[in-house]
DSSP file (Angstrom, degrees, kcal/mol; ACC not computed):
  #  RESIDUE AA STRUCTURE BP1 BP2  ACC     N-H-->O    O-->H-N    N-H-->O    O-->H-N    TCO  KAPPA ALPHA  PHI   PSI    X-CA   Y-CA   Z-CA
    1    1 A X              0   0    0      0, 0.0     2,-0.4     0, 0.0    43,-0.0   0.000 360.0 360.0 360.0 140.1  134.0   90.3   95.9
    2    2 A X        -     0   0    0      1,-0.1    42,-0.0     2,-0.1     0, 0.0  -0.994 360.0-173.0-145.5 141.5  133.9   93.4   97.5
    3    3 A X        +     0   0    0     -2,-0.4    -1,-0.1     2,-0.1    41,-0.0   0.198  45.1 120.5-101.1  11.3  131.3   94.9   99.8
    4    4 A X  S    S-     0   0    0      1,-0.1     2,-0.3     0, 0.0    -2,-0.1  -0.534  71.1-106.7 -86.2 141.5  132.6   98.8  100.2
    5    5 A X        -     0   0    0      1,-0.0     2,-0.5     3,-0.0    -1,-0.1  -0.631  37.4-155.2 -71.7 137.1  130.2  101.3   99.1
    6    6 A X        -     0   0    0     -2,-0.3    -1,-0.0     1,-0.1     0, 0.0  -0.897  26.6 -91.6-138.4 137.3  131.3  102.7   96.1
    7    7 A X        -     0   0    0     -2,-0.5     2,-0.6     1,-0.1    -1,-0.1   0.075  38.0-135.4 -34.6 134.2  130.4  106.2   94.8
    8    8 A X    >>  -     0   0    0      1,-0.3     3,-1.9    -3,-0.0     4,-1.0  -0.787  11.9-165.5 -79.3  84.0  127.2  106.2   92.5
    9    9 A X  H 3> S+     0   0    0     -2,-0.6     4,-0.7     1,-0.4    -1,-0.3   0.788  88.8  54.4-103.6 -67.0  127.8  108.2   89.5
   10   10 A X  H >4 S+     0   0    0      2,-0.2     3,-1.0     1,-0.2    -1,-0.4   0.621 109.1  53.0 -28.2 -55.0  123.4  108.3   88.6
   11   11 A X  H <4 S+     0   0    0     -3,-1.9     2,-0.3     1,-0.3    -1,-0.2   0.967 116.7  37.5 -71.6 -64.8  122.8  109.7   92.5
   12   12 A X  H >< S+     0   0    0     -4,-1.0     2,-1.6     1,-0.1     3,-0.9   0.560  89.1 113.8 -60.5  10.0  125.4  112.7   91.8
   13   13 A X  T << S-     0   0    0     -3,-1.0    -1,-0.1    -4,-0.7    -3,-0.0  -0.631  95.5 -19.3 -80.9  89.8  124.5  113.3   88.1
   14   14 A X  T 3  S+     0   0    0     -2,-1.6     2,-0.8     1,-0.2    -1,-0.3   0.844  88.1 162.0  75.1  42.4  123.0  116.9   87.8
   15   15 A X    <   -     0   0    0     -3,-0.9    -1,-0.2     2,-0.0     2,-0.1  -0.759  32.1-131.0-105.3 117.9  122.2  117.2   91.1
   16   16 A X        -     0   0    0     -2,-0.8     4,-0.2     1,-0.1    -1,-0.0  -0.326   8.8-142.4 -74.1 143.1  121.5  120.7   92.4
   17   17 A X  S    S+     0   0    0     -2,-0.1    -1,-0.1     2,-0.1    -2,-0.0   0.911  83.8  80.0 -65.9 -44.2  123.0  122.3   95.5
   18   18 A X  S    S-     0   0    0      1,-0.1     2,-0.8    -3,-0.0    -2,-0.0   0.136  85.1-111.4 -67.0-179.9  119.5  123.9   96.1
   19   19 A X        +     0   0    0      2,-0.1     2,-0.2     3,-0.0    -1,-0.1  -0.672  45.8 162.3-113.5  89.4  116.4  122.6   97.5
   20   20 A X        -     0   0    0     -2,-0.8     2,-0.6    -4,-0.2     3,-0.0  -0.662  50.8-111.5-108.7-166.2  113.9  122.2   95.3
   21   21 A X        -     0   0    0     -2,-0.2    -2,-0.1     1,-0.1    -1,-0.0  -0.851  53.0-110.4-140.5 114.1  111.1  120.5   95.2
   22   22 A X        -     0   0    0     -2,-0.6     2,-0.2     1,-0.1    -1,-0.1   0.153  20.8-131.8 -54.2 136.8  111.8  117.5   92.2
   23   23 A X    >>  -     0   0    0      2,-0.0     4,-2.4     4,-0.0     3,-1.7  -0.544  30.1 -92.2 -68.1 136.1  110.3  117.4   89.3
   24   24 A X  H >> S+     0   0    0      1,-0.3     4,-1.1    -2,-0.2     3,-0.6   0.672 129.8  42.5   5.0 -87.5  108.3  114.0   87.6
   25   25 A X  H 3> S+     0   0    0      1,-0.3     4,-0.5     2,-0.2    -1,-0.3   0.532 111.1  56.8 -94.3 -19.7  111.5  113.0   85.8
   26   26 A X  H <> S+     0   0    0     -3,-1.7     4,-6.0     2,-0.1     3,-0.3   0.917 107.3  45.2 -35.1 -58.2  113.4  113.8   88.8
   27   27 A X  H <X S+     0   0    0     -4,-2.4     4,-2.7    -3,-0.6    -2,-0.2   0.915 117.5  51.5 -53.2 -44.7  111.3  111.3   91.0
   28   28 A X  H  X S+     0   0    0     -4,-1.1     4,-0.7    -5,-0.2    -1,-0.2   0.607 107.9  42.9 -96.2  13.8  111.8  109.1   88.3
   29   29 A X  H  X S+     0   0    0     -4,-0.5     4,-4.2    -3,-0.3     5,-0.3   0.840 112.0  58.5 -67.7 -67.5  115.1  109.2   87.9
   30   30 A X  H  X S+     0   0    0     -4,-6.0     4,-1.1     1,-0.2    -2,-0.2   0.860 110.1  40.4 -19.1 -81.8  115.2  109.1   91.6
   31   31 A X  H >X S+     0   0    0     -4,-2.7     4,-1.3     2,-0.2     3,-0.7   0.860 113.1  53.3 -47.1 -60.4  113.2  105.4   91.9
   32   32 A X  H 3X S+     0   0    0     -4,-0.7     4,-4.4     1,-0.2     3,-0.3   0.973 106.6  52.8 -58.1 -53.6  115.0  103.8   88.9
   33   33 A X  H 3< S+     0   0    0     -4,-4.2    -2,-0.2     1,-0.3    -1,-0.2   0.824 113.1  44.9 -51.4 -32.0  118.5  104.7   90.6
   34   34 A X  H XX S+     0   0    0     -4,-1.1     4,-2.4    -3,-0.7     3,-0.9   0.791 110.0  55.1-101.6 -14.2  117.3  103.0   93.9
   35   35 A X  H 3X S+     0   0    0     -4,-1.3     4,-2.6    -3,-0.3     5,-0.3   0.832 109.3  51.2 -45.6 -48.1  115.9   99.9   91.8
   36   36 A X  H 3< S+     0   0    0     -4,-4.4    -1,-0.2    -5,-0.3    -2,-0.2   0.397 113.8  39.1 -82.1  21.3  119.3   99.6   90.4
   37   37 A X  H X> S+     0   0    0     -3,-0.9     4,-4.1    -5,-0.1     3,-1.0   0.670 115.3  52.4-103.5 -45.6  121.1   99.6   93.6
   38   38 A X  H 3X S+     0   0    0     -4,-2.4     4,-0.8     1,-0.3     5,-0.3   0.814 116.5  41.7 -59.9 -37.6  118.4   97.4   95.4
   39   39 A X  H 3X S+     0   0    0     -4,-2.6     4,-3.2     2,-0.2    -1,-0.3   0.833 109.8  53.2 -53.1 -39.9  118.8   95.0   92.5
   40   40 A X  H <> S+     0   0    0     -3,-1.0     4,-1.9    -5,-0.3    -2,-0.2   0.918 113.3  50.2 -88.6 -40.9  122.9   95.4   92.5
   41   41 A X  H  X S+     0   0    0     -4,-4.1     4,-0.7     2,-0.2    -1,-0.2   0.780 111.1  48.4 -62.8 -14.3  122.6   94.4   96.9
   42   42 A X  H >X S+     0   0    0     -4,-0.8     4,-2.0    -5,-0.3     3,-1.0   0.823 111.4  49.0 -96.0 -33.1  120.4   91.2   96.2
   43   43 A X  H 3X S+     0   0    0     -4,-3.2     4,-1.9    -5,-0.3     3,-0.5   0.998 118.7  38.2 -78.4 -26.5  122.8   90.1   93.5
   44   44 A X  H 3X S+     0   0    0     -4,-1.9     4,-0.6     1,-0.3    -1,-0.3   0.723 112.2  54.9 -99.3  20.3  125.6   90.7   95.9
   45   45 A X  H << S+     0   0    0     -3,-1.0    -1,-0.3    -4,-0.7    -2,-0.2   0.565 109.8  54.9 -94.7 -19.7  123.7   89.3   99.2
   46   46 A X  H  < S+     0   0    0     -4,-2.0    -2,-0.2    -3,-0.5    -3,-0.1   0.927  97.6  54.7 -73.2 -40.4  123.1   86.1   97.0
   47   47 A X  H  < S+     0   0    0     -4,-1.9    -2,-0.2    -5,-0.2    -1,-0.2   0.883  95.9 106.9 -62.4 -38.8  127.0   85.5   96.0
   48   48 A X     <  -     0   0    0     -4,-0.6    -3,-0.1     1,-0.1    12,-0.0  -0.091  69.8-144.2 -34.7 111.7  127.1   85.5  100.2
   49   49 A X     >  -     0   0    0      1,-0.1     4,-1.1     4,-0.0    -1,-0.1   0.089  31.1-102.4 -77.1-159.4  127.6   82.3  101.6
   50   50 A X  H  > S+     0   0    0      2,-0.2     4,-5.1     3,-0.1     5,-0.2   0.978 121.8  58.6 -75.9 -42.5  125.3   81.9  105.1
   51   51 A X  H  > S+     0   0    0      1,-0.3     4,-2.9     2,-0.2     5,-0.1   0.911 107.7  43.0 -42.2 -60.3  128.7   82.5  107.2
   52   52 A X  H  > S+     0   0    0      2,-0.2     4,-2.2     1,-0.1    -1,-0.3   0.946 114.9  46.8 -52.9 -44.8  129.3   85.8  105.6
   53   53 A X  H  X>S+     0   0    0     -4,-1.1     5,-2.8     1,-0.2     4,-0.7   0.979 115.5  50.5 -69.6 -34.2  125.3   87.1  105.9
   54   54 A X  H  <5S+     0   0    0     -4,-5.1     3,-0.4     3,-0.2    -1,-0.2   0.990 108.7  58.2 -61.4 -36.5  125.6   85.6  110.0
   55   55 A X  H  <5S+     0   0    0     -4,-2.9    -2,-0.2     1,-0.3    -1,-0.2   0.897 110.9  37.3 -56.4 -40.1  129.1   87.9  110.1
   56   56 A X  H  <5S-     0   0    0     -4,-2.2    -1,-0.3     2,-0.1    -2,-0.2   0.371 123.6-105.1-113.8  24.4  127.3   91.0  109.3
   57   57 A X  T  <5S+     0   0    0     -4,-0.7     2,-0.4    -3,-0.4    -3,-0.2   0.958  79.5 110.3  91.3  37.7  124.8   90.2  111.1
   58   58 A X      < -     0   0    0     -5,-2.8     2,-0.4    -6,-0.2    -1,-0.3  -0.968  51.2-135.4-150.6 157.9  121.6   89.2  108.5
   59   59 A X    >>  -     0   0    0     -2,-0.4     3,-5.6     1,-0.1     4,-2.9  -0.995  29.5-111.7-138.2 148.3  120.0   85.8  107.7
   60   60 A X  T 34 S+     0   0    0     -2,-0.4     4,-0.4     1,-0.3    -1,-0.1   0.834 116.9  52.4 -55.9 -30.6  119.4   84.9  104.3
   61   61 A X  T 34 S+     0   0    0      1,-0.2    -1,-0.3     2,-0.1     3,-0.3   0.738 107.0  48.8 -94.2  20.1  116.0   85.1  104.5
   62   62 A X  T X> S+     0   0    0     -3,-5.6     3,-2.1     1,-0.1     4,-1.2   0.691  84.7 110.6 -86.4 -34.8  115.7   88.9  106.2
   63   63 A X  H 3X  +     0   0    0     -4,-2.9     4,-1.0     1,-0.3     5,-0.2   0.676  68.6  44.5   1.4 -59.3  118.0   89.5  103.4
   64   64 A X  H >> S+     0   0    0     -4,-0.4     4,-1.2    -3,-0.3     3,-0.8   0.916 120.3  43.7 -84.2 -21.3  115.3   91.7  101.1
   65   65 A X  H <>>S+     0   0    0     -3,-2.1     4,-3.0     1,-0.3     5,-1.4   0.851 106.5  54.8 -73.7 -28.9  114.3   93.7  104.1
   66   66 A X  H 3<5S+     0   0    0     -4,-1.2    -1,-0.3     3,-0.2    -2,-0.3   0.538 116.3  38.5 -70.5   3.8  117.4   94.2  105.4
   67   67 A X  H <<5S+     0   0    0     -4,-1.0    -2,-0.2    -3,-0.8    -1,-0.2   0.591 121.3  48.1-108.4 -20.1  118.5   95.8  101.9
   68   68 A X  H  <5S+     0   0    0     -4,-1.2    -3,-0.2    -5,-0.2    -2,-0.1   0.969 133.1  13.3 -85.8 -42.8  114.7   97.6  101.6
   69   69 A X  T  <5S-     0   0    0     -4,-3.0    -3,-0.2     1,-0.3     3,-0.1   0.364  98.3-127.7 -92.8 -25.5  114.8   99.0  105.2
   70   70 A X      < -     0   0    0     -5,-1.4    -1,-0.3     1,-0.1     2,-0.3  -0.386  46.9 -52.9 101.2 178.8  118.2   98.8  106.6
   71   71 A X        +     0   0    0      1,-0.2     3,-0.3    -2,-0.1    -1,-0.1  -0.544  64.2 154.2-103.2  60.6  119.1   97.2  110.0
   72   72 A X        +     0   0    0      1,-0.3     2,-0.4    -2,-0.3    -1,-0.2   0.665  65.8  45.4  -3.7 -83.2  117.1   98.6  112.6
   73   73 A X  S    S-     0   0    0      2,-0.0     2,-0.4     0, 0.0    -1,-0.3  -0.828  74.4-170.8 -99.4  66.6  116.8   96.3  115.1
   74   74 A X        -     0   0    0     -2,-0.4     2,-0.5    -3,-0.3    -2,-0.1  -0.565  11.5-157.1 -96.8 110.6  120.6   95.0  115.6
   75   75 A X        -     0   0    0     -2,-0.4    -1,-0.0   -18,-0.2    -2,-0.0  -0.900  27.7-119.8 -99.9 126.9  120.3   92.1  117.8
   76   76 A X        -     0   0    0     -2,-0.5     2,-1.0     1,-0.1   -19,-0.0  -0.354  40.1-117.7 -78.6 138.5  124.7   92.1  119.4
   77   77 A X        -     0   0    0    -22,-0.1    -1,-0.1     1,-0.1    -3,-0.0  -0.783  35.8-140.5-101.1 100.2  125.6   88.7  118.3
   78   78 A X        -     0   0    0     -2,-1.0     5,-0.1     1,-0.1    -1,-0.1   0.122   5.3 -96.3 -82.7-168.3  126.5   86.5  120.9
   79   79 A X    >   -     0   0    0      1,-0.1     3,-1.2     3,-0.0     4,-0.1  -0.465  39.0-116.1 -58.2 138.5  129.2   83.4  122.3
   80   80 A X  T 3  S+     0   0    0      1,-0.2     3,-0.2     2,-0.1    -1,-0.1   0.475 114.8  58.8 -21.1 -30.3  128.3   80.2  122.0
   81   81 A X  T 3  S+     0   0    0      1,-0.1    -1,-0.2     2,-0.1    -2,-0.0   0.451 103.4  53.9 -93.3 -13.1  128.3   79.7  125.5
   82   82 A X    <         0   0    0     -3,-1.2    -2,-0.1     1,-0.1    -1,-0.1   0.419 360.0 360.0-104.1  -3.7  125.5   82.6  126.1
   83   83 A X              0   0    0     -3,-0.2    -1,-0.1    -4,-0.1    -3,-0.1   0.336 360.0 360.0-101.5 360.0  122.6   81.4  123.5
């Protein structure tokens, strides 16, 4: 199982250098491409046993925020001896 982020070929696919300002079937291009990611992180935060989600620092049930919002608030994971 491998966790490395790995190029998305749908983000870079026709995507223009300029800034304009996306079109309908941009947006919804846009939105489907981050459904399919968010979907493709829950399936692989699920194969994660609890040991792995405590290693990088999530608990299974923050899980869908940490994949909707990111990790914000990174509380430094301490010793055993320090909790």
């Amino acid at each position: 199982m491998s966790v490395e982020r790995i190029a998305n070929p749908f983000r870079t696919a026709g995507h223009r250098a300029s800034a304009v300002t996306p079109g309908p079937f941009a947006r919804l291009w846009s939105t489907a491409v981050v459904a399919m990611e968010r979907r493709q992180a829950r399936k692989l935060v699920g194969q994660m046993d609890d040991r792995m989600l405590r290693d990088i620092g999530i608990h299974r049930g923050d899980a869908e925020r940490a994949i909707r919002y990111g990790r914000d608030e990174v509380v430094p994971v301490l010793p055993w001896w320090d909790r």
